[in-house]
VMD Tcl script that draws the C-alpha trace (Angstrom):
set ca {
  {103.26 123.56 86.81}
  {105.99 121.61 85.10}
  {106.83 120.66 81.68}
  {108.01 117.39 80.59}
  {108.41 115.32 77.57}
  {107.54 111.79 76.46}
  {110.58 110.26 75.38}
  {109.23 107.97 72.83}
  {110.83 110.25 69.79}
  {114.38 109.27 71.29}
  {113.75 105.93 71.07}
  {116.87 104.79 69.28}
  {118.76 106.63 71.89}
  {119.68 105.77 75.23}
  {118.41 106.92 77.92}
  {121.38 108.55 79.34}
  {121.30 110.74 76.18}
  {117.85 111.88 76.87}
  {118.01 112.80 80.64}
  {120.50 114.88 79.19}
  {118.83 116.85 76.58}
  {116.33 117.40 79.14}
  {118.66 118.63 81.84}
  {120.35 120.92 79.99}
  {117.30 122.43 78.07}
  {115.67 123.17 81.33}
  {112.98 120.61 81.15}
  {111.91 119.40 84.49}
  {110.35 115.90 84.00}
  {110.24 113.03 81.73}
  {107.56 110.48 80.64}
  {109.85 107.37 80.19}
  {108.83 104.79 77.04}
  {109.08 101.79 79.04}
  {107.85 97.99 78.87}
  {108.36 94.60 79.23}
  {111.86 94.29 77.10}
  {111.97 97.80 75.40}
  {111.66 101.38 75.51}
  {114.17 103.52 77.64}
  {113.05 100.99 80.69}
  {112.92 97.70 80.70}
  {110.65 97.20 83.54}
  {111.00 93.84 84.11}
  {114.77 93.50 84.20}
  {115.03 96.78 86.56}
  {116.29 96.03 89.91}
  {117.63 98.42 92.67}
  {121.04 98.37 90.99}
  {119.91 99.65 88.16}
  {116.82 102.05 89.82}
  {119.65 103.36 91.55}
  {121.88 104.09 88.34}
  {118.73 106.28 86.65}
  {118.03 107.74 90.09}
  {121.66 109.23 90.02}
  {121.77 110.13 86.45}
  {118.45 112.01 87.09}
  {120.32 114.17 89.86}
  {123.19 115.23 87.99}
  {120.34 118.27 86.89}
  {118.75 119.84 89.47}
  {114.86 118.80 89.88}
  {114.69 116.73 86.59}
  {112.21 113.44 87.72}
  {110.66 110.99 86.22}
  {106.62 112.04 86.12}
  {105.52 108.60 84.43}
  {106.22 105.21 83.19}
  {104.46 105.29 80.08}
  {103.44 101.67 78.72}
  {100.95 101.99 75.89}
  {99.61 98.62 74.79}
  {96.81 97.87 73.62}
  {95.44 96.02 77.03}
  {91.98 94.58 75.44}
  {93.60 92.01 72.88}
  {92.26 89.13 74.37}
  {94.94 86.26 73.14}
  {97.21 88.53 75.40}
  {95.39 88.89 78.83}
  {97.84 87.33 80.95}
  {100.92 88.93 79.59}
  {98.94 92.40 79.80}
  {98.07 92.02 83.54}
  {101.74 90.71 83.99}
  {103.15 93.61 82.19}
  {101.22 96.43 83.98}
  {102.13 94.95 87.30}
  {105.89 94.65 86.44}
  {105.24 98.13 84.98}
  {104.05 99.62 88.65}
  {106.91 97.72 90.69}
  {109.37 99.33 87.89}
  {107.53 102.78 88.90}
  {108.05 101.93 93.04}
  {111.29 101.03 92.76}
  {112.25 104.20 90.78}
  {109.53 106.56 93.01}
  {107.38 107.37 90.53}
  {103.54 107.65 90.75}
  {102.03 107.34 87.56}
  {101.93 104.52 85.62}
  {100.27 105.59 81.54}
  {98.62 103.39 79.35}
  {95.59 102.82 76.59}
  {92.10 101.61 77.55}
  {93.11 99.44 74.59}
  {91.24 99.11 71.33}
  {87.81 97.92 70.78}
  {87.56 93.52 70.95}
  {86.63 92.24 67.27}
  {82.53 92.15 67.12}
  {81.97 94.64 69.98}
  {82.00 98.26 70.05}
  {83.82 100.42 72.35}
  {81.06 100.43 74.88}
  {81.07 96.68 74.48}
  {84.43 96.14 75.09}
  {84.53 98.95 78.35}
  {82.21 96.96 79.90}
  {82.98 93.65 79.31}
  {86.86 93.50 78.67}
  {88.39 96.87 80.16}
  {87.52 95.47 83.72}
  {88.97 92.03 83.10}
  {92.65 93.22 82.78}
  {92.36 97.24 84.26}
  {90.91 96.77 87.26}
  {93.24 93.70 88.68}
  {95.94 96.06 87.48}
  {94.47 99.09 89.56}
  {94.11 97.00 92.66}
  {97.82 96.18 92.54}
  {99.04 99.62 91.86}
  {96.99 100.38 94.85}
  {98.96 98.39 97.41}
  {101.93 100.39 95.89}
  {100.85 103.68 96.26}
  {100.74 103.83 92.43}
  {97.95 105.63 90.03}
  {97.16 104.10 86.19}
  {96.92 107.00 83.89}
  {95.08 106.08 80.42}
  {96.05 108.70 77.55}
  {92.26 109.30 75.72}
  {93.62 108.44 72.45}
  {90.43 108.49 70.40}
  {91.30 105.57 68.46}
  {91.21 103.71 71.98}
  {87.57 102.29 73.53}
  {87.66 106.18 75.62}
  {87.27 108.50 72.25}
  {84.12 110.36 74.00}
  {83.10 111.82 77.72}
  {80.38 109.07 77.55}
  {83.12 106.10 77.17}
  {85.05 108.59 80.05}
  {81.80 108.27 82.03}
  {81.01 104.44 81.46}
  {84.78 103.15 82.47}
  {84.94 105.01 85.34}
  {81.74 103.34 85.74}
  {82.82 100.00 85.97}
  {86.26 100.67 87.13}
  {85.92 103.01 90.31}
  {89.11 102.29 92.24}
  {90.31 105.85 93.14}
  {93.99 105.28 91.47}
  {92.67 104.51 88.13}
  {92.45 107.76 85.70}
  {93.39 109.57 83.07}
  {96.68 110.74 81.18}
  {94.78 113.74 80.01}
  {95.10 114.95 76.31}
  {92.91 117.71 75.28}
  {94.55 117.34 71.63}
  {92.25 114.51 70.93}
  {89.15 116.08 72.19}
  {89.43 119.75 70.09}
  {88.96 118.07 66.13}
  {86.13 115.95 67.52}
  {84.23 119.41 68.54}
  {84.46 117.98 72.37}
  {84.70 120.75 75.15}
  {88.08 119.75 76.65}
  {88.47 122.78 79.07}
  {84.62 122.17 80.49}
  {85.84 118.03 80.88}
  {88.49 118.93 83.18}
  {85.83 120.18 85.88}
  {83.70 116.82 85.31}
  {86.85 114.71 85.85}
  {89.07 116.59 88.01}
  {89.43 113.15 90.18}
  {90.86 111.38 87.96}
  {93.24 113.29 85.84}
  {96.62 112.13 86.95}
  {98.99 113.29 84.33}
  {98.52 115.31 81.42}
  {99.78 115.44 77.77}
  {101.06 119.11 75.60}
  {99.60 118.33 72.09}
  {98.21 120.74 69.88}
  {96.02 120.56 66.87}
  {95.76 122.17 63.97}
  {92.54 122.40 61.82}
  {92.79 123.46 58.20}
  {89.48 125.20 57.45}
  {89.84 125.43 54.10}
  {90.29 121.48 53.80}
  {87.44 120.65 55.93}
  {84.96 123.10 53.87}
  {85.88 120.86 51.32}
  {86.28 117.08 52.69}
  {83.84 117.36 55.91}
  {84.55 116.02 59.17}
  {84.32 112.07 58.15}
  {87.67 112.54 55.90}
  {90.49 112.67 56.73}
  {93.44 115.40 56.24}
  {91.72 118.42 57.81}
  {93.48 118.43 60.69}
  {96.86 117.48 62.43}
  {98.85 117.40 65.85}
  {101.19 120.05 66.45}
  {103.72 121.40 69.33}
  {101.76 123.40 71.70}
  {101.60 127.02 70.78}
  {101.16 126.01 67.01}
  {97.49 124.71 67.07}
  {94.04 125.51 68.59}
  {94.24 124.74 72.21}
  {93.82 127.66 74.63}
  {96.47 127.05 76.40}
  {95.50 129.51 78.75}
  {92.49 128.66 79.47}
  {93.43 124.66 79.82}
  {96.50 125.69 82.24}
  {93.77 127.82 84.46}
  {91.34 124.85 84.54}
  {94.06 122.57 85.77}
  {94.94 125.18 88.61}
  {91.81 125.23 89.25}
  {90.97 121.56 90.05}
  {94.59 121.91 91.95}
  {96.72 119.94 89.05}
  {100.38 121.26 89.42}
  {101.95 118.89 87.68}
  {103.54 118.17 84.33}
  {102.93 119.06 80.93}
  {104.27 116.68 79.23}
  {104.76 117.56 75.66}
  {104.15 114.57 73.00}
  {105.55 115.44 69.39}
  {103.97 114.00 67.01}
  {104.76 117.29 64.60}
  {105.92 116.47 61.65}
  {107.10 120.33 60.64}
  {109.63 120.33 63.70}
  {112.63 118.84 64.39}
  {112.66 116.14 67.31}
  {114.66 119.25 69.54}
  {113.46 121.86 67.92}
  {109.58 120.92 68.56}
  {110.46 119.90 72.65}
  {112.09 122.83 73.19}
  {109.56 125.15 70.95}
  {106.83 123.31 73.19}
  {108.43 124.10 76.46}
  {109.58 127.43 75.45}
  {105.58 128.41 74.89}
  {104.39 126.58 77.89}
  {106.23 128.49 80.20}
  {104.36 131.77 79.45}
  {101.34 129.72 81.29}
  {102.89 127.41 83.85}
}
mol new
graphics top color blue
foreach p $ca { graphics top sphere $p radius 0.5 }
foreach p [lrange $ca 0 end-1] q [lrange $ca 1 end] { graphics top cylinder $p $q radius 0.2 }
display resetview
């Protein structure tokens, strides 16, 4: 197992300065912020040159790669269709020219006057699917984070996407963060979608009892994301469950831990990690 970061929380920096603070803190992948005129990867103006320059800058620390091009839009706004599909495609040809197999992204919010099973089965196809068929010519997999704010919150959205998208390469950027404060089973989940998880993301979550016995579970406040180690996810429980499905991949830590320092949390997260992978 390997653990990674996304590299959204350098965002000001460049890229170069990223690779690194991975290399040198002994990280051994990275989850590139990327799009169409932004993040550390501009993936439409990347051509071999330039493929070529982050392919050697990668090397200069030994086994540091590139585990995913992460592009999270919200694909289901429908006055953006077009540019979504064009994006995502741009996105995988950015992730074969650089020889990287994942492409991440949302299952998008739910369309104004439909629900999120609504929108799974009447919008999700209409821009993820075309987008899976193309990454499948390129030997390419699209990972979707289950952000619960996104049309996947639940196993039954899980169920009914995979539903009406089938292609093989089309899956999930697993995140069991999001599943522990909604009371969902996220080590039982990774048995009933082994197929499909692709990549994987290290956030924690903290509950604060004594909040929730006062607000309840429809306010906010009671809980939190955290670095792994600082939360509730068995973390060695989840890393067996992976093994076990044969998922020996990344862990790619996302900080969104507001007690940590941007370093301080990545390297806290990986430091923890390693006791399982």
């Amino acid at each position: 197992m390997q653990v990674g970061i996304l590299t959204s929380p350098f965002g000001k920096e460049p890229f170069e300065k990223v690779i690194q603070f991975a290399g040198e803190n002994g990280f051994d992948a990275l989850e590139v912020s990327s799009g169409v005129g932004g993040g550390h990867i501009d993936v439409a103006a990347l051509d071999s040159a330039k493929a070529a320059e982050i392919k050697a800058a990668l090397s200069k620390y030994d086994g540091l790669r590139i585990s995913s091009l992460a592009m999270y839009m919200n694909v289901t706004d429908p006055e953006k269709r077009e540019q979504t599909i064009s994006a995502l495609k741009q996105g995988v040809d950015a992730a074969e020219k650089l020889g990287v197999g994942v492409v991440c992204t949302l299952a998008g919010m739910p369309v104004p006057g439909k629900d999120k099973m609504k929108t799974i089965e009447e919008d999700c196809p209409l821009v993820l699917k075309p987008v899976a068929q193309y990454a499948a010519t390129k030997g390419i997999k699209i990972a979707m984070e289950n952000w619960y704010a996104t049309n996947i919150q639940h196993l039954g959205h899980w169920r009914r996407i995979f539903e009406v998208i089938p292609d093989a390469n089309f899956g999930l950027n697993y995140d069991p963060s999001h599943l522990l404060w909604q009371g969902i089973d996220y080590i039982e989940a990774v048995d009933e979608f082994a197929p499909r998880i692709f990549h994987t993301h290290a956030k924690d979550t903290e509950i604060k009892d004594h909040v929730l016995r006062v607000v309840g579970n429809q306010e906010r406040g009671w809980w939190r994301y955290v670095i792994p180690g600082f939360g509730r996810v068995r973390w060695g429980e989840y890393i067996a469950a992976l093994r076990k499905i044969g998922y020996n991949d990344v862990l790619s830590i996302e900080h969104e831990d507001g007690a940590l320092g941007r370093e301080e949390g990545f390297i806290k997260g990986k430091n923890f990690l390693r006791i399982f992978a």
